[in-house]
C-alpha positions, 0 to 999 in steps of 0.5 A: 500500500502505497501513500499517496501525496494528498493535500488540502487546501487553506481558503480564507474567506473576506470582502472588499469593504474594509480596503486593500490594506486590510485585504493583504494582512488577511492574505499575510496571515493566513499564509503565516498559519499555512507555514506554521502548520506545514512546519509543525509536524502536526498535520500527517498531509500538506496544506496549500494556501489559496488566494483570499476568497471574496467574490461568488464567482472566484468562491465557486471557482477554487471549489470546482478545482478543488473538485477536480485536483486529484491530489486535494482530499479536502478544503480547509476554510476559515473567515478572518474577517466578516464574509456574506455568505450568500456568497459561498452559495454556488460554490458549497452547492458544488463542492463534493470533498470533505471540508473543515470549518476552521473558527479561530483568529489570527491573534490570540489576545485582544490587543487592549491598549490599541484595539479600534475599529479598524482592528475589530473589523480585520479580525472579526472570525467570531462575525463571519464565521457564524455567519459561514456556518449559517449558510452550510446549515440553511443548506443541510451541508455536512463539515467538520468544525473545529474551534480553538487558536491555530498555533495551539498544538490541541488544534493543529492534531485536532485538523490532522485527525480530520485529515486521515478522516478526509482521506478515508471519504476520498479513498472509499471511492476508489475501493474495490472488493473481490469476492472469492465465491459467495457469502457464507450460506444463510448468514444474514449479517455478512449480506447486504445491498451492493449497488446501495454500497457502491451508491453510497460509498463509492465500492465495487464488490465483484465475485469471482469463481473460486477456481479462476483465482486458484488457477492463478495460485496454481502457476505460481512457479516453485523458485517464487514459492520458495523464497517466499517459505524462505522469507517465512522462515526467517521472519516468524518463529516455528511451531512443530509441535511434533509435526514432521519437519518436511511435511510442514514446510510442505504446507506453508509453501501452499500458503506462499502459494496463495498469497503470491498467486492471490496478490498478482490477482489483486494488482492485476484486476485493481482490487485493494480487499478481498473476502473468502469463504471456507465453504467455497474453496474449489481448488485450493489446498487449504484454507487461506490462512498465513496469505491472508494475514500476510496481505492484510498486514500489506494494506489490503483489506480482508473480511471472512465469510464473504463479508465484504463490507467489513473487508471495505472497512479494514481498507478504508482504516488501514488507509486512515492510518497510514504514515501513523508514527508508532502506529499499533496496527488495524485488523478484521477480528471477530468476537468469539467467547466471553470472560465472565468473571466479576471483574476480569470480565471481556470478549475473546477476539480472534478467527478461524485464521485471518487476524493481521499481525499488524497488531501483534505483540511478541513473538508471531509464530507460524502454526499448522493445525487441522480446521474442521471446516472447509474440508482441505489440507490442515492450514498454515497460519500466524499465532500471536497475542495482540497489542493492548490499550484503547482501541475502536471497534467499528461495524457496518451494517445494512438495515435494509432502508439504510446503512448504520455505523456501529462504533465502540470504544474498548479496552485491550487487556492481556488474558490472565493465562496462556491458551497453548491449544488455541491455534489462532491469534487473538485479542482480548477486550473490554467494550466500554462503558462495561461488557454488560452494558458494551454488548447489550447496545451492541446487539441491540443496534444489530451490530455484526460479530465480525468487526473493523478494528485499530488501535490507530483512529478514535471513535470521533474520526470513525463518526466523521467519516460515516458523516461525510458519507451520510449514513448513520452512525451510533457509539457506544462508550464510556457514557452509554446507558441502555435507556438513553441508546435505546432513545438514540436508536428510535430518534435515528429510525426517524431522522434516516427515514427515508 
């Protein structure tokens, strides 16, 4: 996964009635903010200054270039002085990238012994910004506001997280899931409207017959499988466990194999996620285990059981975070058992296989092991305990009528014991407020037991993104009680009717 050269773009908005003067201090200072920021280290994208905004037909202008530049993943705009919205009309109308709504000003501190009118009519952000902000609510337009001075470190964060928020709207236009066979067989959760999802998203999901790609997997040559077991070998540790040594590495060079034959698949017919199914494997050797993890950790998306719309998901995150200093890692997880003990209470979280190591802690171990589903050759796999600390657990799911966005703020904790006969990578968290009230909301907002999930974003950059795609979105944190979720949930049946 390659980082593209995103930028954003800074429009001050302003007018001609205080004079020239004025208009090259308001043009001076917003270029001063734009260094400020690039130079900060705070924002992971770029920002580029634009010219000073004052007329409807120059407004209109710079946002339909906006709307074309390949490079802008979103609009900065700020009104240091007061800005006849009427103005902005047109423009706004037109617009289709995420936009902030910065409101500060360029001074921190009244400046008491000199301030004058002319002054107050320079630096009057507290006028015009309302006044912008009026006409994107007279519109029923979605942006995101963001209020505090600019040099504050606070705020300079605050605009980074929008951006990778901004850069995963941008982004999920440009997904495209391949569907290796079909859902699970009579499971309701992992279906859903793929037309509405592309309307709605942007995503094409297609389905590919099961054998087609295996084909692919097939004419991967043996020097290719080879050095890939060897790059194995070297990066994970080995788990005999009593297995012959032989047979073993038998079994992981099937899953070079898949890996190698599935990304040359993906790169050649433009896919960034794929979905599998342990029902449909026509004819591949084994489930795809160890390939699987190894992709996902590449940047490619993966949801199990055909559930495509988590697979979109776990792209569109793993985007998100890109360039993250010290990122902890994203992954599709899917809830499996609880912990019930007064106080140690949690949910165990692993899959069959397909858990990204990029969230792993420790040692990442290679094991093979039989899989009494799917009906092959026992798979390879990566073993290893996750990360722990806060982290967001996130599920789309289709109500039919609409989309909703399920976000849970939650707690990776380290289990009390060693679990030596559980073959497959796991975490272990506590859903916030607590797993009683966590997953009482969770099941009744009809949330998925599969899970789009980082340590890397926060509920609020999660929220902005199913904002931006005009969805509905619903959290469940350290504040949530049952009475006033359920209250949420009826508003919102009302507020998406459609």
């Amino acid at each position: 996964m390659q980082q593209k050269a995103y930028k954003f773009w800074f429009c001050t908005g302003s007018q001609d009635l205080y004079g020239d003067e004025c208009l090259a201090h308001v043009a001076e200072h917003s270029r001063i903010i734009v260094d400020a920021w690039n130079a900060s280290g705070n924002l992971p994208y770029e920002v580029v200054w634009k010219p000073t905004l004052i007329t409807n037909e120059l407004i209109r202008k710079t946002l339909n270039e906006a709307n074309t530049d390949e490079e802008c993943a979103g609009v900065i705009t700020w009104m240091h002085t007061f800005s006849p919205a009427k103005s902005w009309i047109l423009g706004l109308q037109e617009y289709r990238k995420p936009l902030l709504h910065l409101h500060t000003q360029f001074n921190q501190e009244i400046p008491y012994d000199s301030i004058d009118m002319d002054f107050m009519n320079e630096n009057q952000s507290a006028h015009g910004d309302r006044e912008y902000g009026h006409i994107f609510s007279r519109l029923g337009m979605e942006r995101k506001v963001v209020v505090g001075f600019w040099a504050d470190e606070a705020v300079q964060k605050n605009i980074g997280s929008w951006m990778r928020t901004a850069v995963g709207v941008i982004e999920s236009s440009h997904v495209r899931v391949m569907r290796v066979a079909d859902n699970m067989r009579n499971v309701a959760v992992t279906e859903g409207d793929k037309v509405e999802a592309q309307i709605q998203f942007g995503w094409e999901i297609d389905a590919y017959p099961v054998n087609e790609i295996a084909e692919r997997v097939n004419a991967v040559s043996k020097p290719d499988i080879d050095a890939l077991v060897e790059e194995y070998y070297s990066k994970y540790e080995i788990l005999l466990e009593g297995r012959d040594e032989k047979e073993f590495r038998e079994h992981v060079a099937v899953q070079a194999g898949i890996e190698i034959g599935f990304e040359r698949f993906l790169e050649e017919k433009g896919y960034q996620a794929i979905v599998t199914h342990f029902g449909d494997l026509g004819g591949l050797k084994q489930l795809p285990g160890l390939a699987i993890q190894r992709l996902m950790e590449k940047g490619y998306g993966f949801g199990g059981e055909g559930d495509w719309k988590t697979a979109a998901m776990v792209r569109i995150m793993k985007i998100m975070t890109q360039g993250m200093k010290d990122a902890k890692g994203t992954s599709f997880m899917e809830d499996y058992t609880y912990n019930l003990v007064p106080g140690k209470e949690g949910i165990l979280q692993a899959h069959m296989l397909e858990v990204c190591p990029s969230i792993a802690e420790g040692p990442i171990r290679i094991k093979e092991q039989p899989l009494s589903m799917g009906d092959r050759e026992d798979p390879a796999r990566l073993v290893f305990t996750s990360k722990t600390g806060p982290a967001v657990a996130t599920s789309l799911i289709d109500l039919g009528t609409r989309f909703r966005l399920i976000i849970n703020d939650v707690d990776c904790k380290k289990v009390e014991k060693p679990m030596p006969k559980l073959p497959v990578a796991t975490a272990f968290w506590t859903p916030r407020p607590n797993l009683q009230t966590g997953a009482q909301a969770w099941i009744l907002a009809g949330g998925a037991h599969h899970t789009a999930f980082s340590y890397d974003l926060t509920s609020e950059q999660m929220g902005d993104w199913a904002n931006a795609m005009g969805i509905e979105a619903v959290y469940i944190d350290k504040d949530t009680t049952i009475r006033q979720f359920k209250n949420e949930l009826r508003w919102n049946a009302a507020a998406y009717r459609k």
